[in-house]
C-alpha distance (Angstrom), angle and dihedral (degrees) to the residues before:
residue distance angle dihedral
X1 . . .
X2 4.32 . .
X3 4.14 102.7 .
X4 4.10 104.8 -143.4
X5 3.87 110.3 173.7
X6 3.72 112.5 -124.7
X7 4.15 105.6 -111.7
X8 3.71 95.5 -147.0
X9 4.10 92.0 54.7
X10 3.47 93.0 39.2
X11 3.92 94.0 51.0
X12 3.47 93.1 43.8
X13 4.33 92.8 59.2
X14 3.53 89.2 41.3
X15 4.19 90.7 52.1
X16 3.95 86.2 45.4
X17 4.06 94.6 46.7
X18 4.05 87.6 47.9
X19 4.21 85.5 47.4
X20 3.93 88.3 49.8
X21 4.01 105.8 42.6
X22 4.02 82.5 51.9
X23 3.93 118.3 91.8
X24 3.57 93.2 -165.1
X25 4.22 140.5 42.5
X26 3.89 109.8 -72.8
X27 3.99 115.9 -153.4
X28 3.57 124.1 -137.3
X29 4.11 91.1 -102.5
X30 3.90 88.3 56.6
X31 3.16 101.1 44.7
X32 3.88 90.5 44.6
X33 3.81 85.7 55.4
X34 4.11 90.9 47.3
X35 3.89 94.5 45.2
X36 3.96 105.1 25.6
X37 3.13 91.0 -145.5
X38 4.13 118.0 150.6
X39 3.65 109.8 -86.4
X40 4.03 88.3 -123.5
X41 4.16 99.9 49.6
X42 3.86 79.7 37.7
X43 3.92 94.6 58.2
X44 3.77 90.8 36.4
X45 3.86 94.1 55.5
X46 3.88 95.9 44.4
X47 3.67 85.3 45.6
X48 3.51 91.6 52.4
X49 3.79 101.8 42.3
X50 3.90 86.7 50.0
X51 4.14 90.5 62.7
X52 3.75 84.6 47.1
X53 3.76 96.8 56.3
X54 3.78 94.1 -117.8
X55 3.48 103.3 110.8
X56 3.75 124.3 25.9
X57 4.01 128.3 -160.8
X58 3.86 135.0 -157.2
X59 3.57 130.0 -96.7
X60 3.73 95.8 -78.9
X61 3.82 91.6 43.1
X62 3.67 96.4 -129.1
X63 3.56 99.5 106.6
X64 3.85 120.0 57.0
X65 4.60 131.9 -164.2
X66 3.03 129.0 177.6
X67 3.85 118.6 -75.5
X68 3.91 145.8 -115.1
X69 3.83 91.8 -103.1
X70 3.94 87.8 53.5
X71 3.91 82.4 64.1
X72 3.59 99.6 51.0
X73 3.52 106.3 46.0
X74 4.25 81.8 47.6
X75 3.53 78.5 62.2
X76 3.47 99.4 56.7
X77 2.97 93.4 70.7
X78 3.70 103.4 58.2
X79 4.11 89.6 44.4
X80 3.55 86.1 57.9
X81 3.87 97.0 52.1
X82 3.66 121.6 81.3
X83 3.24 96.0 -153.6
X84 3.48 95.8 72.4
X85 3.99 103.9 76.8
X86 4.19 92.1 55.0
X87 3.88 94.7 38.3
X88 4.16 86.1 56.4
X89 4.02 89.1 52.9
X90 3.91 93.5 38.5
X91 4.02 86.7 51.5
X92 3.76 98.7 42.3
X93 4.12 85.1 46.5
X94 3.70 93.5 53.6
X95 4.05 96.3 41.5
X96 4.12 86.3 53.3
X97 3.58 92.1 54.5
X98 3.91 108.4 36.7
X99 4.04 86.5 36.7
X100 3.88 90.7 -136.3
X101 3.75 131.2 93.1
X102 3.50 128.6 -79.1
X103 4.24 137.8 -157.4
X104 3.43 131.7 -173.0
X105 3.76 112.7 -152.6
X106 4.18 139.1 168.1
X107 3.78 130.9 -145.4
X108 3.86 117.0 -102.6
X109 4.28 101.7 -175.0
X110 3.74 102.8 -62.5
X111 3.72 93.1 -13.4
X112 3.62 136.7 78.6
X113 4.06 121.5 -142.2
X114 3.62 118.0 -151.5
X115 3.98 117.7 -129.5
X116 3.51 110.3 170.2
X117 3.81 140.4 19.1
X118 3.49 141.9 -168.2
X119 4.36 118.0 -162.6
X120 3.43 119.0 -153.3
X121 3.96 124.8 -171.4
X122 3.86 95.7 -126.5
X123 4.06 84.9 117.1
X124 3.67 97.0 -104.8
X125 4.05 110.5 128.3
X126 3.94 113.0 -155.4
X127 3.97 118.1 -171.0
X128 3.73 87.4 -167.5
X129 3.81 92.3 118.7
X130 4.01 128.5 -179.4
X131 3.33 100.1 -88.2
X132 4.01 101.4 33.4
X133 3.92 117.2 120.0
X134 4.11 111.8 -149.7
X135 3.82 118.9 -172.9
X136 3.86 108.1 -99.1
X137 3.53 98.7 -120.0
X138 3.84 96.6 55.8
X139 3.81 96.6 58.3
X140 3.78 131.6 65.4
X141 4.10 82.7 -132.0
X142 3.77 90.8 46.9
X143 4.00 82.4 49.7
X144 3.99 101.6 47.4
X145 4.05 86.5 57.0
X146 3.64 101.0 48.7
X147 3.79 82.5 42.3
X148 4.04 82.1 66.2
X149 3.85 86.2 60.7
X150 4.16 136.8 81.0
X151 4.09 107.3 -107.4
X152 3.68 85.9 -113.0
X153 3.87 94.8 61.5
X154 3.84 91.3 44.4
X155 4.05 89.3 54.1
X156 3.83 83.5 47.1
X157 3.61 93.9 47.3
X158 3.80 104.9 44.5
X159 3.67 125.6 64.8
X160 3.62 121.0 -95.7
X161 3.76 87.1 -116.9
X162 3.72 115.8 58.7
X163 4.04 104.4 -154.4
X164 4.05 116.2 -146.0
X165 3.56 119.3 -130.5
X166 4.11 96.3 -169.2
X167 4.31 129.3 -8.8
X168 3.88 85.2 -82.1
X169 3.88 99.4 59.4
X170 3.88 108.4 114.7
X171 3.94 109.6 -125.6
X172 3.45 100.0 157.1
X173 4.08 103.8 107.5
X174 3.68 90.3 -146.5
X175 4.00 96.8 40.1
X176 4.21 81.9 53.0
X177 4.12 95.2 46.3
X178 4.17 89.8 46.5
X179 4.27 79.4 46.7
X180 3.91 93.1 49.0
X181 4.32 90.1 36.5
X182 4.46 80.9 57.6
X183 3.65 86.4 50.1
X184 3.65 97.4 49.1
X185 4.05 86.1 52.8
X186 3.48 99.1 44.5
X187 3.73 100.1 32.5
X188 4.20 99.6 -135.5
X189 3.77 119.0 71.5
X190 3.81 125.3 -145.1
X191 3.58 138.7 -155.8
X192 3.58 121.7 -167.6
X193 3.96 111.0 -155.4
X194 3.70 94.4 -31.9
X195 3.18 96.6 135.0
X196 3.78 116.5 20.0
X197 4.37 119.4 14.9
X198 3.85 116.7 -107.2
X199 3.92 93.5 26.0
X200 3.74 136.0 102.2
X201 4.25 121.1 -172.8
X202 3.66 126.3 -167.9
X203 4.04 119.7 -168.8
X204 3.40 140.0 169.4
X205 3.93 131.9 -162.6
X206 4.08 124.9 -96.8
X207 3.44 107.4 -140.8
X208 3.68 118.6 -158.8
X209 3.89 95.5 115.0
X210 3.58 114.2 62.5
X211 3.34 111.8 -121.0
X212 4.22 89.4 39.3
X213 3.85 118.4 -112.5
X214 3.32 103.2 169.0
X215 4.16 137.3 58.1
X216 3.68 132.0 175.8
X217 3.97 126.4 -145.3
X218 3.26 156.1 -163.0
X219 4.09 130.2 -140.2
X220 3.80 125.0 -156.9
X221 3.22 137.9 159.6
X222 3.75 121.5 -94.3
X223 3.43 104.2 -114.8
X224 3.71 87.8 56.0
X225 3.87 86.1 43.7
X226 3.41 82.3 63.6
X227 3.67 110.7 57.2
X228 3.88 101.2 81.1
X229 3.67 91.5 -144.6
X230 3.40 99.6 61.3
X231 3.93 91.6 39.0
X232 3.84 84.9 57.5
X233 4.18 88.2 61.1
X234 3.31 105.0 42.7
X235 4.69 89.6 49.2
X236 3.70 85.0 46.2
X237 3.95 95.9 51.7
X238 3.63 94.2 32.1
X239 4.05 80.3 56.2
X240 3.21 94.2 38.1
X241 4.02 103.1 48.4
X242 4.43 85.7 40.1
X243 3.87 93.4 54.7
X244 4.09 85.4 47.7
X245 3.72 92.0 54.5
X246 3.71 101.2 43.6
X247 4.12 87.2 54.0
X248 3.53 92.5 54.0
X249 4.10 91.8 44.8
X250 3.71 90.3 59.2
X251 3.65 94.1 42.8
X252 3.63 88.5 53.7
X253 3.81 84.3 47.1
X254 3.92 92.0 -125.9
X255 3.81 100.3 152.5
């Protein structure tokens, strides 16, 4: 049987995925300009989504975000992982001993979607929130998992484009593979204010599915990044406190 997607579904994701990747209140002219969408389906379907509790607008109701049911079928899907309740130990272990905070996140294609964080007052700020998607090759999560694959599946997996997120972020294919080739020797990967100024991450994969999809990591700031000493403790416990947690996955056969 011929697959045809249905327009109305597919218009409605791509309204709520605009809504979501947007940290402020989109009006119906940018969003039309976004989306190209007709202005009429376009005011129908906000309309519509509004009533439904998916997207919410501001007291004028000409600028829309995403809503409170957005939120709680996002998480669904963490309730409905097991994963969940030993990952939130395993993070809040690691960010005790290393003093710095530490995320847990799993490849989606060439992104990676955050599921778990742990803050720690050591005055670095993180807006990678539980429920934020980062491209892959921007993130030393995002750079652990495509570590896991051949070079030729990471070409075929990442866009042809490789967007920059600061002056740091690596876009040079062959500057990433040599990255992802250190990786696969060292087993952590590192980014060092790819992805947000003043901040180094180091991560490494969790492998209880086979290939990996998930990694956890550890922020700092750069400075600290920079003393080798330090950098040595937090790889070893990020190691450490990963290896721990994928052992008790299996055993609690969570695949």
């Amino acid at each position: 049987m011929d697959y045809r997607p249905v327009k109305s579904a597919e218009r409605a994701i791509r309204l709520l995925e605009v809504l979501a990747a947007s940290p402020e209140l989109l009006t119906l002219p940018e969003l039309q300009e976004r989306l190209g969408y007709p202005r009429s389906s376009l005011y129908a379907l906000v309309r519509t989504l509004r009533d439904l509790g998916w997207i919410e607008s501001d007291s004028t109701g000409s600028a829309f975000g995403i809503g409170p049911d957005a939120l709680s079928s996002g998480t669904a899907y963490l309730d409905r992982d097991p994963a969940t309740t030993y990952v939130a130990k395993a993070l809040d272990a690691l960010s005790r001993e290393v003093e710095h905070a530490a995320h847990y996140a799993r490849r989606d294609g060439s992104s990676v979607l955050y599921l778990a964080s742990h803050d720690y007052d050591d005055g670095v700020y993180c807006a990678y929130q539980v429920g934020r998607r980062r491209p892959a090759h921007m993130t030393a999560l995002g750079k652990a998992l495509l570590a896991e694959l051949t070079p030729a599946e990471v070409d075929e997996l990442l866009p042809q484009r490789l967007t920059a997120a600061t002056e740091h972020t690596v876009t040079d294919r062959r500057q990433l593979h040599r990255q992802l080739d250190l990786a696969r020797d060292r087993g952590w990967a590192m980014e060092r204010e790819e992805g947000v100024l003043g901040i180094a991450c180091v991560a490494t994969v969790v492998s209880y599915r086979i290939p990996a999809t998930d990694a956890m990591s550890c922020t700092l700031p750069v400075e600290v990044a920079d003393e080798p000493a330090e950098l040595a403790k937090v790889t070893d416990a990020l190691i450490d406190h990963a290896r721990r947690l994928e052992r008790t996955l299996r055993a609690e056969g969570i695949r």
